[in-house]
C-alpha positions in Angstrom: 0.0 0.0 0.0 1.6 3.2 -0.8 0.8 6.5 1.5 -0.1 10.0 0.6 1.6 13.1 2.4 0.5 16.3 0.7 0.0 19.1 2.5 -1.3 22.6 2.0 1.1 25.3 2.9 -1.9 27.9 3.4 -3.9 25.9 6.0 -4.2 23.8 8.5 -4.7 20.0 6.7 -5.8 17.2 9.1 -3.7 14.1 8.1 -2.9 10.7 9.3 0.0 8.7 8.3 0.3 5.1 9.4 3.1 3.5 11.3 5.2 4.1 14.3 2.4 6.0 16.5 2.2 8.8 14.4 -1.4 10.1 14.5 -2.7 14.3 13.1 -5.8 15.6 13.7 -7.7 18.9 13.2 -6.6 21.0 17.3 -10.1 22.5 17.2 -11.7 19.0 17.0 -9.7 17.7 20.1 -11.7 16.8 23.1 -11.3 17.8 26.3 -9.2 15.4 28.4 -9.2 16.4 32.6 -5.9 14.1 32.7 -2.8 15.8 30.9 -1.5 13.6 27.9 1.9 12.7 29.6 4.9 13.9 27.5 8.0 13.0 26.6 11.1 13.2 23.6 10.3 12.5 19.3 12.4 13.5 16.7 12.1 14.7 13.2 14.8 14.7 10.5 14.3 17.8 8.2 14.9 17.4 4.8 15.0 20.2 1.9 13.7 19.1 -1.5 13.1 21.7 -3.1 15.6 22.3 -6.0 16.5 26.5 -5.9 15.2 27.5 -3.0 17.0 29.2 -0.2 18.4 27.4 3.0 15.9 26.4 5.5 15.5 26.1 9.1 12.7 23.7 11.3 10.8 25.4 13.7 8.9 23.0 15.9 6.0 25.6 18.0 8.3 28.9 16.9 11.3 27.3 18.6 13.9 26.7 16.0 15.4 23.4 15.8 18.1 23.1 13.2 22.0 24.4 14.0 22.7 25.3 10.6 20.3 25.9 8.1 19.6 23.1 5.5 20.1 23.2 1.6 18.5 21.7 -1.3 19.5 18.1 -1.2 20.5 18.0 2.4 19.1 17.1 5.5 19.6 17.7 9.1 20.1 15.0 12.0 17.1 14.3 13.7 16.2 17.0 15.7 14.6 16.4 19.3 11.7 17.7 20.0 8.5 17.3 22.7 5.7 15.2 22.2 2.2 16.1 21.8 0.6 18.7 19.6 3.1 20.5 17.2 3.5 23.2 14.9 6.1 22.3 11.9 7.2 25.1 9.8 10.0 26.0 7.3 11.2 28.9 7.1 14.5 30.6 5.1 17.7 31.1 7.1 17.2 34.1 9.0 13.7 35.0 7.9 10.4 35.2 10.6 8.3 34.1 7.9 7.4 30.4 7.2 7.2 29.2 3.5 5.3 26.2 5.0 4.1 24.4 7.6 1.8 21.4 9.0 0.5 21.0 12.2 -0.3 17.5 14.4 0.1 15.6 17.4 3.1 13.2 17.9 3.5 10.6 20.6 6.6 9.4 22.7 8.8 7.9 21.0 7.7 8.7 17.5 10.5 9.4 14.4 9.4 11.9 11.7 10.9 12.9 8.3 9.8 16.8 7.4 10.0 17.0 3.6 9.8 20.5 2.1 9.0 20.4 -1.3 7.6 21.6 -4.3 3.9 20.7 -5.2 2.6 19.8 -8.9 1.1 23.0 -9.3 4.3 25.1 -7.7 3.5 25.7 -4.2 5.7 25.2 -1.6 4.6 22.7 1.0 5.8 20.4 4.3 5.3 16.7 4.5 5.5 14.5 7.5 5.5 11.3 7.7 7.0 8.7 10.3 10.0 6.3 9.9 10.4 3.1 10.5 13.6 2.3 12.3 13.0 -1.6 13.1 15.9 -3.3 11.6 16.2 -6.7 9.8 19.7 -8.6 10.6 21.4 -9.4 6.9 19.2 -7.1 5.1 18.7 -3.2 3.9 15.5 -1.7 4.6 14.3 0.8 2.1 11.7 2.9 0.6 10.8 5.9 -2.1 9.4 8.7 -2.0 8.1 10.6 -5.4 8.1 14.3 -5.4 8.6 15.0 -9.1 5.6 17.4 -9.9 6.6 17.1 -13.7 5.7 13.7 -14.0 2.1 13.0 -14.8 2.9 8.8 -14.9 3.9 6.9 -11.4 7.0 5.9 -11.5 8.8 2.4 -11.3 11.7 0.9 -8.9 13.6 -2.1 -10.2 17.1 -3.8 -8.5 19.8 -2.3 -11.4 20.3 -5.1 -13.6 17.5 -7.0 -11.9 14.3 -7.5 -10.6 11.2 -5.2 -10.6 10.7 -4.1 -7.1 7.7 -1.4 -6.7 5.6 -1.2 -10.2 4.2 2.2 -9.0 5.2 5.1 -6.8 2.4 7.8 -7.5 3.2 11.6 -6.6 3.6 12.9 -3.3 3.3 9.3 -2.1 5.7 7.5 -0.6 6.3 3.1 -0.9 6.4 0.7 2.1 10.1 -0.6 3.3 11.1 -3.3 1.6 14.0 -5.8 2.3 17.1 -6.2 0.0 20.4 -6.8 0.1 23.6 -4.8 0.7 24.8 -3.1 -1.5 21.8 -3.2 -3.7 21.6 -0.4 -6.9 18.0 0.7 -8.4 17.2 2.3 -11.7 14.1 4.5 -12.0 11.9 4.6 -14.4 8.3 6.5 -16.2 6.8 7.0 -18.9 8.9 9.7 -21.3 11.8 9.5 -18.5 15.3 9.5 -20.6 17.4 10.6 -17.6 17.6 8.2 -14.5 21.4 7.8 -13.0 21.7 4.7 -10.8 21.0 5.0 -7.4 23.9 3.7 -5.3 23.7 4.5 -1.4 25.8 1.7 -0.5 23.4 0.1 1.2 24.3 -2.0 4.2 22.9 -4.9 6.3 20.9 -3.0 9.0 20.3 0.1 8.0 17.2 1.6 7.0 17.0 4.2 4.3 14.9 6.5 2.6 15.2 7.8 -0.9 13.7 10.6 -2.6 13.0 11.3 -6.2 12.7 14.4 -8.0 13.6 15.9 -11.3 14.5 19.1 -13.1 11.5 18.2 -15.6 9.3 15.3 -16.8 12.2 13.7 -18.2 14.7 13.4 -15.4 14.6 11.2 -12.7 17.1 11.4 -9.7 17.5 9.8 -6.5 18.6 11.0 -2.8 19.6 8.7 -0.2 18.9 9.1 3.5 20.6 6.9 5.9 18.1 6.8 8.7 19.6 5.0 11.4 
């Protein structure tokens, strides 16, 4: 099943992704509870994907979280924060102004990935979603994320030289983990792609990685790996 994280950088969106605890929903709809929620530490790894734009910092409820401020095609550590209901916004490096944000509440425990990036029809938005940081002795864990707004096909994962191993990774969605070996290579592909480098992360037994996928247009394809754990 693949998962959906857009988000609208001019409102408040109620979402819910699945996996590790991670549950949003709408503050104003939030029932009263007499007995506090108890609180404790999560993290979220920033991650700027948005090809030309300025560096960015994470602010988590106006407090800023990143050290340095993050370029396109990097990403911070993750970046502790408290649990709870939380404001997520990007902003650029020394401005007061977010470009976007998404608000929801996070439990103990819980590992986020904040993924600023460039909507299909040119906004600027945030996504969050949670990782999965479970490993699997012998094996890589991995999964894709599509944020090329050119495409209008899904796009394909196979190992390089190999086996087909996601038929379909629809925009702004991202795949589930799958297992594979170390050191494992994958070509992309989609309809009217004709540039797709390989994408080696050097994969190792253990690790868990996520890897993004954007392009300059509708005919590029490339791949950015994040070592998660």
């Amino acid at each position: 099943m693949k998962r959906k994280f857009l988000l609208s950088s001019k409102a408040w969106v109620a979402f819910v992704i699945a996996g590790a605890g991670l549950m949003i929903s709408i503050a104003s709809c939030k029932k009263s509870d007499p007995t506090p929620e108890p609180v404790g530490e999560a993290r979220v790894r920033y991650v700027n994907a948005v090809e030309g734009s300025a560096s960015q910092d994470l602010y988590v409820n106006n407090a800023k979280k990143t050290t340095t401020a993050v370029s396109y095609g990097n990403n911070s550590d993750y970046l502790v924060f408290t649990s709870g209901t939380n404001t997520f916004a990007s902003a650029d490096a020394g401005a007061t102004t977010a470009n976007a944000s998404a608000q929801g509440g996070v439990q103990i425990g819980t590992y986020l990935t904040a993924l600023y990036y460039k909507t299909a029809d040119g906004t600027i938005a945030l996504g969050v979603f949670a990782d999965d940081l479970t490993t699997v002795s012998g094996k890589a864990k991995v999964r894709f994320v599509n944020i090329n707004g050119f495409l209008a096909n899904n796009i394909a994962v196979a190992v390089t030289g190999g086996a087909n191993l996601i038929p379909s990774v629809g925009y702004a969605s991202l795949s589930n983990y799958i297992q594979v070996d170390p050191g494992t290579k994958f070509t992309l592909s989609a309809a009217g792609v004709v540039t797709a480098p390989v994408v080696d992360g050097a994969l190792q037994a253990g690790k868990n990685y996520t890897i993004w996928v954007d392009g300059s247009s509708a005919t590029e394809l490339r791949g950015h790996v994040i070592l998660q754990n």
